[in-house]
C-alpha positions in Angstrom: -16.4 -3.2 -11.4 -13.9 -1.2 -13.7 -11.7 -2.5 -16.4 -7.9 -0.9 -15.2 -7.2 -0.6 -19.3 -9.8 0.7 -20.4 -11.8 2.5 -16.8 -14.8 1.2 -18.4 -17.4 -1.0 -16.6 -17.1 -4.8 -17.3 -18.9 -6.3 -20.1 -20.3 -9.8 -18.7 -22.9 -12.1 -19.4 -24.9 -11.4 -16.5 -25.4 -7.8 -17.8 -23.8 -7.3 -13.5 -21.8 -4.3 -13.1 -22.4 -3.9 -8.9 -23.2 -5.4 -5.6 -25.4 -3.4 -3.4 -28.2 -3.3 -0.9 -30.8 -3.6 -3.4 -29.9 -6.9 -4.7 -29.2 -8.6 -0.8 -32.7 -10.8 -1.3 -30.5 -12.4 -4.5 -27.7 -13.4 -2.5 -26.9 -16.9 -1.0 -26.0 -16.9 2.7 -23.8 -19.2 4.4 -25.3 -21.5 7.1 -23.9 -18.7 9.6 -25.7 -16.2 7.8 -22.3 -14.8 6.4 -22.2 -13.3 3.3 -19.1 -14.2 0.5 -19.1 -12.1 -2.7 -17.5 -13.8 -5.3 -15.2 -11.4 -7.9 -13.5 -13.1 -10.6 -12.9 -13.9 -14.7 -14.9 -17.0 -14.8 -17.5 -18.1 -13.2 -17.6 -19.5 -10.0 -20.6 -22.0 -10.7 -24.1 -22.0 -10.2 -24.5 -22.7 -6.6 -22.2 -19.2 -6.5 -23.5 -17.1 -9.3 -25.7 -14.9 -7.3 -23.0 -14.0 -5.6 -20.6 -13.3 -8.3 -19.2 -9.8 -9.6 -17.7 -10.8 -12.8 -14.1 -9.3 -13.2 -11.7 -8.6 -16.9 -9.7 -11.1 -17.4 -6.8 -8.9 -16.3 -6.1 -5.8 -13.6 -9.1 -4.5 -12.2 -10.1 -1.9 -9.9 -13.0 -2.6 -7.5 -14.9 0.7 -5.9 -16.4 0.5 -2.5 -18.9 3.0 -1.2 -20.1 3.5 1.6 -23.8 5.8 2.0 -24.9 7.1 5.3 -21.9 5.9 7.5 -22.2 5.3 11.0 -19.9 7.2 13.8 -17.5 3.5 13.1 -16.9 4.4 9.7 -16.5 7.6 10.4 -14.0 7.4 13.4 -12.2 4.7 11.5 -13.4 2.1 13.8 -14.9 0.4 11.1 -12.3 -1.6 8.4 -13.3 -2.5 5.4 -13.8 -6.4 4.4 -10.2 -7.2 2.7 -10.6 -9.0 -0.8 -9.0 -12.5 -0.7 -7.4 -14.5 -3.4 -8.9 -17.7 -4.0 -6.3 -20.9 -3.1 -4.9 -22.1 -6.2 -5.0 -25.9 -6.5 
């Protein structure tokens, strides 16, 4: 998680600069098994902290990689999960 200003990594609380695959035993799973990453100023609450990314308050850029692709993501098969803004009440 960058900082658009600055291109800096985010300061936070949580000392939490990435998601990856060596923190997936961390994360809460849905009762499906999905999997919702939470990326955002303030945090989302307890229940959701583990999976929280915690964003500038302001623009942002967000970097996915991708290690050791399969033939999907490399044939293009394979779309990346889009980011959605949370609902505003």
């Amino acid at each position: 998680m960058y900082d658009a200003k600055t291109q800096h990594l985010v300061a936070n609380p949580l000392q939490r600069y990435l998601l990856n695959s060596t923190t997936l035993k961390s994360y809460v799973y849905g009762p499906d098994g999905s999997l919702s990453l939470y990326v955002s100023h303030h945090n989302p609450g307890a229940a959701k902290q583990p999976n929280w990314l915690p964003a500038p308050d302001g623009p942002f850029y967000a970097v996915l990689r991708v290690y050791l692709p399969g033939d999907a993501v490399i044939n293009g098969s394979w779309k990346r999960p889009q980011m959605q803004p949370k609902p505003r009440n």
